[in-house]
C-alpha positions as CSV (number, residue, x, y, z in Angstrom):
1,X,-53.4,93.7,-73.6
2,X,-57.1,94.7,-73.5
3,X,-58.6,93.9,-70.3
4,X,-61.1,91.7,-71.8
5,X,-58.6,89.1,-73.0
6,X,-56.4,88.7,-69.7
7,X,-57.9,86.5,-67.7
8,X,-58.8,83.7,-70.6
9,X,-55.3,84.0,-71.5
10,X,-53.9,83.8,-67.8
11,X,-56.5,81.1,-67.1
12,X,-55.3,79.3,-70.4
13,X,-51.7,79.5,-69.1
14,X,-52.0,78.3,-65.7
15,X,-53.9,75.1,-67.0
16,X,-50.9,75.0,-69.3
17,X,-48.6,74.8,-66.6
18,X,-50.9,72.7,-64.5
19,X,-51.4,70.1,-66.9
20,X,-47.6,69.3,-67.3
21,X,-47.0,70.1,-63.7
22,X,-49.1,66.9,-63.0
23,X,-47.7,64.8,-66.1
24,X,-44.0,65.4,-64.8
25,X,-45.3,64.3,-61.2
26,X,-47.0,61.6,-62.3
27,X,-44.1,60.3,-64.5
28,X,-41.9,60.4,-61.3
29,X,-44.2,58.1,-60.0
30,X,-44.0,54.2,-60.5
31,X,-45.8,53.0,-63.0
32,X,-49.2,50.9,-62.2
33,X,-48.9,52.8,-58.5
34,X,-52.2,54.9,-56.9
35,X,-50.3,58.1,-57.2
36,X,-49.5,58.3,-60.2
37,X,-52.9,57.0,-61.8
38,X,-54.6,59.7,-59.6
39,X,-52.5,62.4,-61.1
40,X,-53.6,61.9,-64.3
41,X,-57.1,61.4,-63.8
42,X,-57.2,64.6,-62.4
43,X,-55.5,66.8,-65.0
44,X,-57.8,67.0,-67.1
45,X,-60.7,68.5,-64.8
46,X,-58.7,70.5,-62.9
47,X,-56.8,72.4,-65.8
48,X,-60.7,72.1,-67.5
49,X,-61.6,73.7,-64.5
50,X,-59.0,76.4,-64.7
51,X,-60.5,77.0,-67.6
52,X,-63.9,77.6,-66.9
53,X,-63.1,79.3,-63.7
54,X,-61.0,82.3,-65.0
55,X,-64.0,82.7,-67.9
56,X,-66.5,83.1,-65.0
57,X,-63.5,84.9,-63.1
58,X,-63.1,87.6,-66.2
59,X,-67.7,88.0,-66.1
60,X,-67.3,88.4,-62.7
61,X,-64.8,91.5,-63.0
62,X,-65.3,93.0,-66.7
63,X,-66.7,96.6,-66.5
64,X,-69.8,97.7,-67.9
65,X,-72.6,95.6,-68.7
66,X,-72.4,91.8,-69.9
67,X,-73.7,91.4,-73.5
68,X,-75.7,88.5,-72.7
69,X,-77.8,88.5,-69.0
70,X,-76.9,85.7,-66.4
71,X,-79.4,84.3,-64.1
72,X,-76.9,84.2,-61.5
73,X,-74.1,87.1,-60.4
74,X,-70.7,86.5,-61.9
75,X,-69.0,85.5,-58.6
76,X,-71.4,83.5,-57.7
77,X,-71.0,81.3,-61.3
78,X,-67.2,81.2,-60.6
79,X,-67.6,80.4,-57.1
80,X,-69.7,77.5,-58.7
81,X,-67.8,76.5,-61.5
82,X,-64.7,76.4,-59.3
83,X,-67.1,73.7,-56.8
84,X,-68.3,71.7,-59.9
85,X,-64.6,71.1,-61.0
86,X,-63.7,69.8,-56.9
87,X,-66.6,67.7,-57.3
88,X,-66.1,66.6,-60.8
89,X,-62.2,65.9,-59.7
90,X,-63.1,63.6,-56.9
91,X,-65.5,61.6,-58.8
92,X,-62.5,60.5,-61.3
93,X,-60.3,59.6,-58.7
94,X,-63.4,57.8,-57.1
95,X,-63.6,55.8,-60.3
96,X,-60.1,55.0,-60.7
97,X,-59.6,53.8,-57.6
98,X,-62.8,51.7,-57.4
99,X,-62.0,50.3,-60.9
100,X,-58.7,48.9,-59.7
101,X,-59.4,48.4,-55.9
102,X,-58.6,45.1,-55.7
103,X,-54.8,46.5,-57.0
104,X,-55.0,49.6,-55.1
105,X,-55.9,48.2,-51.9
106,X,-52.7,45.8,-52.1
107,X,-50.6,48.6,-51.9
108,X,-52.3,51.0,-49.9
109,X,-52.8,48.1,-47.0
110,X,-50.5,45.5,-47.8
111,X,-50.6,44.0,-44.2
112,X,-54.6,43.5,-44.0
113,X,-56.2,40.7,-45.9
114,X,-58.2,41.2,-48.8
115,X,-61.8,41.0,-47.4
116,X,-60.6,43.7,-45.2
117,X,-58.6,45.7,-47.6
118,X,-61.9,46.0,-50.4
119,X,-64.3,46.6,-46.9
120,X,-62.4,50.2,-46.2
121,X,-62.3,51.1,-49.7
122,X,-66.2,50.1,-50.1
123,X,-66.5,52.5,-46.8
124,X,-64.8,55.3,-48.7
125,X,-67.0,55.1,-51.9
126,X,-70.1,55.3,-50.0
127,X,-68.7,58.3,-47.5
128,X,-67.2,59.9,-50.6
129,X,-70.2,59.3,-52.7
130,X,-72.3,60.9,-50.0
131,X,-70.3,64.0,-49.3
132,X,-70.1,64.8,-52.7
133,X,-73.9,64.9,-53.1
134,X,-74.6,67.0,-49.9
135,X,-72.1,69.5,-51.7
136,X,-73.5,69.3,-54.8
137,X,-77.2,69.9,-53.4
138,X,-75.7,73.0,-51.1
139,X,-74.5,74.2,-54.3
140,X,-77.3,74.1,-56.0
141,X,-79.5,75.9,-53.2
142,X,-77.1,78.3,-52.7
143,X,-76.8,78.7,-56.6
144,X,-80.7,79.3,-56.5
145,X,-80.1,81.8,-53.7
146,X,-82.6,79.9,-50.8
147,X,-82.7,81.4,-47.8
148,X,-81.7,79.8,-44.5
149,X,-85.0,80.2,-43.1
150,X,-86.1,78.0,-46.5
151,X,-83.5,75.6,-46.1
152,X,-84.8,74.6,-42.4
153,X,-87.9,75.1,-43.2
154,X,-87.7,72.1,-45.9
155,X,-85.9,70.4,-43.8
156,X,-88.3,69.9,-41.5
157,X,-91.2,69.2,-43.8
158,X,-88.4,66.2,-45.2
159,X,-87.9,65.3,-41.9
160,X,-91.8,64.6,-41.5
161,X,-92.1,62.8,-44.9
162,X,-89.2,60.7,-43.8
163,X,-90.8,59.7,-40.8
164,X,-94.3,59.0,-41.7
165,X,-94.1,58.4,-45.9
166,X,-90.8,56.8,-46.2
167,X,-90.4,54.5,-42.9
168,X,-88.6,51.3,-45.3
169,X,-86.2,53.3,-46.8
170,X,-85.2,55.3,-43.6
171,X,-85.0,51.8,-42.2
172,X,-82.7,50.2,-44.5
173,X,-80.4,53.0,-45.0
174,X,-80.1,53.1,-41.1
175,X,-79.5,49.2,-41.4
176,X,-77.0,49.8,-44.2
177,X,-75.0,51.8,-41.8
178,X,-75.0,49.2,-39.1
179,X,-73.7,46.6,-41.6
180,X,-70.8,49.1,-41.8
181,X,-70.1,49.8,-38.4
182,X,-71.1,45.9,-37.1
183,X,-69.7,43.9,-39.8
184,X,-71.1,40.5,-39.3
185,X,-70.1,39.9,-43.3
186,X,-68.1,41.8,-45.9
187,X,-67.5,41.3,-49.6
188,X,-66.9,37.8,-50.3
189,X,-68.4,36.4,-47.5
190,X,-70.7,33.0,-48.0
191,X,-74.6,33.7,-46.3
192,X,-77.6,32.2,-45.5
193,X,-80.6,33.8,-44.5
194,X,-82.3,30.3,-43.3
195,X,-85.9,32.6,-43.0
196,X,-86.0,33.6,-45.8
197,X,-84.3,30.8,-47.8
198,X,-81.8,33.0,-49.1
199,X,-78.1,31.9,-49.8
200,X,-75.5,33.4,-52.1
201,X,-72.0,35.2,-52.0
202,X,-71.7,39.3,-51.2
203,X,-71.0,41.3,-53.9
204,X,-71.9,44.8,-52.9
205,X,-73.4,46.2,-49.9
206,X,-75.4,49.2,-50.6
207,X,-77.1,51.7,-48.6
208,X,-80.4,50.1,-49.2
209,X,-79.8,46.8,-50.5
210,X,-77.1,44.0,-50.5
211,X,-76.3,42.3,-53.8
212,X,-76.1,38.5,-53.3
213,X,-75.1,36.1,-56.1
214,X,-76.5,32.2,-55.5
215,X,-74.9,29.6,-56.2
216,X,-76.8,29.2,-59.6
217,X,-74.8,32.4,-60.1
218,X,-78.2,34.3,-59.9
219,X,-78.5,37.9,-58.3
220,X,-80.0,38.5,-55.2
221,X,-81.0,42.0,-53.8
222,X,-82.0,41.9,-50.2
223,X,-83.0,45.0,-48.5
224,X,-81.0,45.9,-45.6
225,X,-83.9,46.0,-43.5
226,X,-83.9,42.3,-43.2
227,X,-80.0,41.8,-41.7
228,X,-81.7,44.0,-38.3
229,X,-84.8,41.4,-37.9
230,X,-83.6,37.9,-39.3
231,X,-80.7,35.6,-38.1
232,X,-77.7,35.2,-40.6
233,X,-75.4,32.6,-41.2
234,X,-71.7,33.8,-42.1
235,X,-70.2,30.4,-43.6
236,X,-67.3,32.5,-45.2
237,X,-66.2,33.0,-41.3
238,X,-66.1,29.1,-40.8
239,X,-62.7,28.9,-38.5
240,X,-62.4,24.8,-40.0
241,X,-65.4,22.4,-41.1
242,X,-67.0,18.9,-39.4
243,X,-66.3,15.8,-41.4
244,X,-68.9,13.2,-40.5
245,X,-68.1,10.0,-42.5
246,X,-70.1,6.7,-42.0
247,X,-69.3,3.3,-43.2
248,X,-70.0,-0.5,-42.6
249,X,-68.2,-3.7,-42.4
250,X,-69.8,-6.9,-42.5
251,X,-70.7,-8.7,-39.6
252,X,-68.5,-11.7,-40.4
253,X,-65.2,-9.1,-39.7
254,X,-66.3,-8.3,-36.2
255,X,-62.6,-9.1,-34.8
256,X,-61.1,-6.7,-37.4
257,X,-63.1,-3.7,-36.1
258,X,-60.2,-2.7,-33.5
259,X,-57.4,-3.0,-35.7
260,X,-59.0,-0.5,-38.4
261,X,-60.1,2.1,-36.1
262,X,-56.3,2.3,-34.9
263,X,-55.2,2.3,-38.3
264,X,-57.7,5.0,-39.2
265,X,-56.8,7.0,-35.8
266,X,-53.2,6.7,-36.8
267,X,-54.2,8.5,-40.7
268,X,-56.1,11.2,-38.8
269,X,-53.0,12.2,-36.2
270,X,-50.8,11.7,-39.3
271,X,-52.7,14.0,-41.7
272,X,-51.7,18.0,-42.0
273,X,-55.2,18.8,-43.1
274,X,-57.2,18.1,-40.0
275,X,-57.5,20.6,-37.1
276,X,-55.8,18.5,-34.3
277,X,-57.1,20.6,-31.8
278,X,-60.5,19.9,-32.3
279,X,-62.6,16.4,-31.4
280,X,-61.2,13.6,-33.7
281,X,-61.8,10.1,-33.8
282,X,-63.1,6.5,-35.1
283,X,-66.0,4.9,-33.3
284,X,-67.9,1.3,-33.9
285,X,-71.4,2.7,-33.0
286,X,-73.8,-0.2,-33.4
287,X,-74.7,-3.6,-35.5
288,X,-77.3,-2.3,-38.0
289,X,-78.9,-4.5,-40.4
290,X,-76.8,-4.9,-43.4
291,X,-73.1,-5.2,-41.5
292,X,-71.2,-3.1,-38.5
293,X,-72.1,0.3,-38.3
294,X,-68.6,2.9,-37.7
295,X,-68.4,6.4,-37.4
296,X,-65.5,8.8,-38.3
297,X,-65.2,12.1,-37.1
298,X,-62.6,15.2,-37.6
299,X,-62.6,18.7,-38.5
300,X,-60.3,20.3,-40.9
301,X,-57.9,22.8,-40.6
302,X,-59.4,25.3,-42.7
303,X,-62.7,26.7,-43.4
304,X,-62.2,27.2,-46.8
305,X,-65.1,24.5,-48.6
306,X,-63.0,23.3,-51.3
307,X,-60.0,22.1,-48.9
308,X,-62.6,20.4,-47.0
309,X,-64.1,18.5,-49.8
310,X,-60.2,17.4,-50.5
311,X,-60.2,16.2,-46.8
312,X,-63.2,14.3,-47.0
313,X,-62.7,12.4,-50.2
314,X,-58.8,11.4,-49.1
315,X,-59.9,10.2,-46.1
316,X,-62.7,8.3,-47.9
317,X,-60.0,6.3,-50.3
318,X,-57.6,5.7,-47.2
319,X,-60.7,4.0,-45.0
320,X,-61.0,1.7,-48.5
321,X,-57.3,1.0,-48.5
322,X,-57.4,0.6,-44.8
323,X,-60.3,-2.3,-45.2
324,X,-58.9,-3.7,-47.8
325,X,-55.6,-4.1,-46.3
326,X,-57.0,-5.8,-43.4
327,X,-58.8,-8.4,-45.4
328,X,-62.1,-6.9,-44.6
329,X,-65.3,-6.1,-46.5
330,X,-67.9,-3.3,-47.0
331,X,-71.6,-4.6,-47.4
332,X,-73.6,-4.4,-50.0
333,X,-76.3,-2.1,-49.3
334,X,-79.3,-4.4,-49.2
335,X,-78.9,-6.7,-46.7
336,X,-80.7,-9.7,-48.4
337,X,-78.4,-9.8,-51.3
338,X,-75.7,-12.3,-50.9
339,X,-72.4,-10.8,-49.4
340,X,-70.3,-13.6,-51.2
């Protein structure tokens, strides 16, 4: 075989056998599961890279001079085609599993909750995202054949410009890493910024700026900068929620005032959806003008909004049904219109 065609023809062969090495793997593999959708995003730049690589392999060792020039040696170009395809491989299986992590994560970490589950793989996006980069821009310096003498030597000058010309950004990357390591949210978390005004859901947390989405289902991007200087509110970390519910009876059912708070006391120790633990209660508070002024007070079991809204309008029916049964009234709200 001429020497010319031997290493296109190897390289052609052992992409062959690579790309049905990983198909038989992969078919051995569950269906739906993280291994096996890995395995086949990867055949097709790795066996690409094969490819590529025994090309640059065969320039890199064919006698005699090349019939076109290269602005770079031959080893050098495989050296560099064989780093492009690591590179090129890792960012498909950074797709995949960031386009399925809410799957993924379920059966990488079944045992952690979700929140926590999407936070590690949002870790490893931005650590992978940021390794590749660093190899990519080595690559290309060393590609370009810079000096280490150049290297520092820029690096220092980038070191100044950081310093002096880019103070906001150095400042919210740094505060995008202490969201990471600190945590006071994650994805999914409900916050307020009561500064700034700011409220909304967490979407993404970037390196420089946090994605919110309000409640009008607008985005917000908030530099990171801000999470280091203002206070934050985490509602999504609400253990349970304070139900605070006020209501009058008319003056004329003074002498029904006892039983009803008993009866309501009795709902609230009944009822599976209040945090017993925590300060419950009925109180008559004072005679205001329109009838007799009560208070009722719990906190629910769960700090999920939704389940506390349920809370608060069952216990709103039952203090109706509770009046009513004891033959008393609510007063109108204007005190000077008949009550008859």
């Amino acid at each position: 075989m001429p020497f010319s065609l031997e290493f296109p023809l190897l390289g052609a062969l052992v992409a062959a056998g690579l790309w049905i090495a990983l198909e038989f793997l992969g078919r051995r593999l569950a269906a739906g599961s993280v291994g096996r959708a890995l395995l086949q995003r990867c055949r097709l730049s790795l066996c690409a890279t094969v490819v590529v690589a025994s090309l640059s392999w065969w320039l890199a060792a064919r006698p005699g001079p090349l019939p076109f020039s290269l602005p770079i040696g031959g080893s050098n170009l495989r050296d560099g085609v064989i780093s492009l395809g690591v590179i090129w491989t890792l960012l498909r299986c950074k797709a995949e599993l960031l386009g399925k992590a809410e799957r993924y994560s379920e059966q990488l970490f079944p045992t952690l909750p979700v929140r926590d589950r999407l936070f590690l793989f949002d870790v490893a996006d931005k650590l992978l995202a940021t390794a590749v980069f660093a190899l990519l821009a080595l690559l290309i310096l060393r590609l370009l054949g810079a000096p280490l003498a150049v290297l520092a030597t820029t690096g220092g000058f980038g070191a100044a410009a950081l310093g002096f010309g880019a103070k906001t950004i150095v400042e919210n990357a740094l505060s995008g890493i202490s969201l990471y390591v600190n945590r006071p949210f994650v994805v999914g978390d409900l916050i307020r910024i009561p500064e700034e005004n700011l409220s909304g859901t967490v979407e993404q947390i970037g390196w420089f700026y946090t994605r919110l989405r309000d409640p009008e289902r607008q985005p917000i991007f908030v530099p990171n900068g801000i999470f280091t200087v203002k206070p934050v509110i985490n509602s999504g970390r609400i253990d349970s929620r304070r139900l605070w519910i006020e209501f009058s009876l008319r003056h004329d059912d003074r002498e029904r005032v006892e039983p009803i708070i008993a009866s309501l006391e009795a709902t609230l120790a009944a009822d599976a959806g209040i945090d017993q633990g925590k300060p419950r209660g009925v109180h008559f508070v004072g005679y205001g003008a329109a009838g007799l002024d009560l208070r009722l007070l719990c906190f629910s079991s769960s700090g999920d909004l939704p389940t506390a809204w349920d809370l608060q309008q069952r216990l709103l029916l039952q203090i109706g049904r509770v009046v009513e049964a004891h033959q008393a009234r609510m007063p109108l709200q204007n005190p000077l219109l008949d009550e008859t």
